[in-house]
C-alpha positions in Angstrom: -111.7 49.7 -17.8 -108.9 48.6 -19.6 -107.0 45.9 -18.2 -102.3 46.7 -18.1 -101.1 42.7 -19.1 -98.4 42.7 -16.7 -94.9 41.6 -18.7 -93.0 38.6 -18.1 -89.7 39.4 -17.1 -87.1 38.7 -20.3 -86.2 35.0 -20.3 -82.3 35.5 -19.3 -80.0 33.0 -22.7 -79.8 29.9 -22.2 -75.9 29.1 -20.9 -73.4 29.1 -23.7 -71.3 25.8 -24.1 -67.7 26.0 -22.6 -65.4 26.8 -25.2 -62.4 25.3 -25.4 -59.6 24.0 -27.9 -59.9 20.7 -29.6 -56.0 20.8 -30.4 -54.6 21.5 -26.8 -57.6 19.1 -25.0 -56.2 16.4 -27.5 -52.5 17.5 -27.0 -53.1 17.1 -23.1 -54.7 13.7 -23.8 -51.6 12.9 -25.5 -49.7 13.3 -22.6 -51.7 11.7 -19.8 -51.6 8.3 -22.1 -47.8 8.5 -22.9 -47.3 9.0 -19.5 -49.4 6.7 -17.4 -50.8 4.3 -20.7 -53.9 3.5 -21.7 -54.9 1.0 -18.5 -53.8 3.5 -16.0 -55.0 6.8 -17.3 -58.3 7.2 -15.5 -61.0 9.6 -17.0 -60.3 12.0 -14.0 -56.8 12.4 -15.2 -57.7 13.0 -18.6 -61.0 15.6 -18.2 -58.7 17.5 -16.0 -56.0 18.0 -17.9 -57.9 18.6 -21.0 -59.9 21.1 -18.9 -63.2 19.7 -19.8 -65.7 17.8 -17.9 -67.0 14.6 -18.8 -70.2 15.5 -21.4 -67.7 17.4 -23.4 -65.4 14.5 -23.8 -67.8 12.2 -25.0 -69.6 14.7 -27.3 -66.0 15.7 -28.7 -64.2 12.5 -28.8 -66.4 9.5 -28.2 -65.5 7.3 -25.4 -61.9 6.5 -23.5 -60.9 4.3 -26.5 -61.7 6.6 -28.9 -60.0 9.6 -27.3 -57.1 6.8 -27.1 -57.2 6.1 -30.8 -56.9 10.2 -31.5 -54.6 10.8 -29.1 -51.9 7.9 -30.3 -52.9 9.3 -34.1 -51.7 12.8 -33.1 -48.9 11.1 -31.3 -47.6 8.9 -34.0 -48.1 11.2 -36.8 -46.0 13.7 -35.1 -43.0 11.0 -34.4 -43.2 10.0 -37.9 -42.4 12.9 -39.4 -39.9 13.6 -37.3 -38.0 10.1 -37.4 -38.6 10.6 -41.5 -36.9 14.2 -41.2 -34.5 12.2 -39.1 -33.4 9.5 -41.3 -33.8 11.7 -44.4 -30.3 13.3 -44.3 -26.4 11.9 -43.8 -25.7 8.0 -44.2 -27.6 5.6 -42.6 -24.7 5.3 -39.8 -25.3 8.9 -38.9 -28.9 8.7 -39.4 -29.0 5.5 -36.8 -26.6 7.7 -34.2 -28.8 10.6 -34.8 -32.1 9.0 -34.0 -30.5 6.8 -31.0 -29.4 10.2 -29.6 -32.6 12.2 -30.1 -34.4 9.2 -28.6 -32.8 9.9 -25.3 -33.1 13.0 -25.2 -36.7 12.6 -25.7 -37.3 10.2 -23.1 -35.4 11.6 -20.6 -37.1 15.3 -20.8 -38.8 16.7 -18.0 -41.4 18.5 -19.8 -41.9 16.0 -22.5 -45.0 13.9 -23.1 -43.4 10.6 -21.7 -42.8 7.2 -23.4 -45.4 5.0 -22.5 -46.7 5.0 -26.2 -43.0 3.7 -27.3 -43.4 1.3 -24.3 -46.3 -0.2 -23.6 -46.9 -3.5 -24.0 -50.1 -4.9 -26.2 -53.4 -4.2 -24.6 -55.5 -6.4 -22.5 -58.3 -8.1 -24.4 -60.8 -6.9 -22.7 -60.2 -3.5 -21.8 -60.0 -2.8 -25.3 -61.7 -3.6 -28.9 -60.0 -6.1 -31.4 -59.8 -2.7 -33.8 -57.8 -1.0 -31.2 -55.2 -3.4 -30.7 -54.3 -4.1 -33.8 -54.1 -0.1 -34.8 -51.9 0.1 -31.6 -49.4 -3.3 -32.4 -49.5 -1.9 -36.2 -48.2 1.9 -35.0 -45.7 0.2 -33.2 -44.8 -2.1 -36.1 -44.5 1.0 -38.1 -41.2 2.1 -36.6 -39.6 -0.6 -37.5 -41.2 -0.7 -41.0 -39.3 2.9 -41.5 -36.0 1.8 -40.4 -35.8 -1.4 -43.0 -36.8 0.5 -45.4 -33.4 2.7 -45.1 -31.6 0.4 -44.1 -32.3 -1.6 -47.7 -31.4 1.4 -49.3 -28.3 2.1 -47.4 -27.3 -1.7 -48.8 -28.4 -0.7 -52.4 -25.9 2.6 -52.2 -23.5 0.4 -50.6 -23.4 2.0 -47.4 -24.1 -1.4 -45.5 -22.4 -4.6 -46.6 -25.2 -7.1 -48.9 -24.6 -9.8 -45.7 -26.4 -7.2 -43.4 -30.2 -8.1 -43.3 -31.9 -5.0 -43.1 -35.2 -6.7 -41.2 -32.4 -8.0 -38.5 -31.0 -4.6 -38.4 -34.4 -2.7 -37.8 -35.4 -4.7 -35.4 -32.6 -4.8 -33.4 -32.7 -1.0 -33.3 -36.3 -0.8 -32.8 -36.1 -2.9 -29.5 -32.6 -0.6 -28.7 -35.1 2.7 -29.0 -37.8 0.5 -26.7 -35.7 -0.5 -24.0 -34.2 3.2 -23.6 -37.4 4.2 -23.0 -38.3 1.7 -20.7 -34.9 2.5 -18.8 -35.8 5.8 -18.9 -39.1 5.4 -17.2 -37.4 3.8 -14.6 -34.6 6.2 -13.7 -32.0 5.7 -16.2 -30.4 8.8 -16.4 -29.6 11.2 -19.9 -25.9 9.9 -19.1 -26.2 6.1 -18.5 -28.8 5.7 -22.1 -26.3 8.6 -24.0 -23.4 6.1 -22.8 -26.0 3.0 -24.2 -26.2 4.6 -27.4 -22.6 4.8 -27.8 -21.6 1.3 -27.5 -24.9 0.0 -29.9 -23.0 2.5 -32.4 -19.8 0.9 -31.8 -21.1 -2.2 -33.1 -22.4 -1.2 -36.5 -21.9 -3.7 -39.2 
């Protein structure tokens, strides 16, 4: 008598990984820490709006910090090009308006990715690694870096009187472009900064 061997049913595949964009999970992680910072942005926020759950996160981009890290990477790269394109054309007087202007704009756009990377003051030790809060002060720093730098050439070309100290006139524009934001977060309208712009121009050296 020969004996059928009953056949195990096929094993059904295991369950595929959710796929999703690394670009637009880090883009969307861009946006919850410009808007609501680093402290405030809680890992809820971020896995849903980057439309993955937790495991993926880590797998992808390490912990909070690190995801942090990327995100103000992909943040700052992005604003440095455009404040290079920016300054790259017109004198440094129109270059200055131009940016001041943009700025606003920016800050006060519904749909942007809000300010709180331009804003936000130096994080808590603590809450973040040494490494991290230097690369944060030194993004920040950067900005202002960029404007001396043509600001020093607009004195070589003679665009700026040799009395004007480029460093003094960086930074005075680099706190000008922080405080609009921070007015912006807190209600100032397109109008009032536009108007705030204006009269910063009107003192040019």
């Amino acid at each position: 008598m020969v004996m059928l061997m009953k056949e195990n049913p096929p094993r059904k595949p295991p369950g595929r990984p959710r796929q999703f964009s690394e670009e637009e999970a880090l883009e969307a992680a861009m946006g919850i820490f410009a808007a609501r910072g680093y402290e405030s942005a809680s890992l809820t926020d971020l896995t849903n709006a980057m439309g993955i759950n937790r495991v993926s996160m880590y797998a992808t981009f390490g912990n909070k910090e690190d995801l942090f890290v990327k995100a103000l990477a992909r943040y700052t790269d992005a604003g440095g090009a455009h404040l290079a394109k920016t300054l790259a054309s017109g004198s440094a007087r129109q270059a200055l308006e131009r940016l001041l202007r943009d700025s606003v704009m920016r800050f006060t756009d519904e749909k942007g990715h809000g300010v709180c990377f331009v804003t936000q003051g130096p994080l808590a030790e603590g809450t973040a690694s040494d490494s991290t809060r230097k690369y944060v002060a030194q993004k920040r720093a950067s900005i202002e870096l960029v404007l001396r730098r043509r600001l020093a050439h607009a004195v070589e070309k003679g665009e700026l009187d040799p009395k004007v100290s480029p460093t003094e006139l960086a930074r005075f524009f680099s706190v000008l472009i922080q405080g609009l934001a921070l007015q912006a977060q807190h209600g100032g309208t397109r109008s009032e900064l536009l108007h705030v712009a204006n009269v910063a121009m009107a003192v040019w050296p």
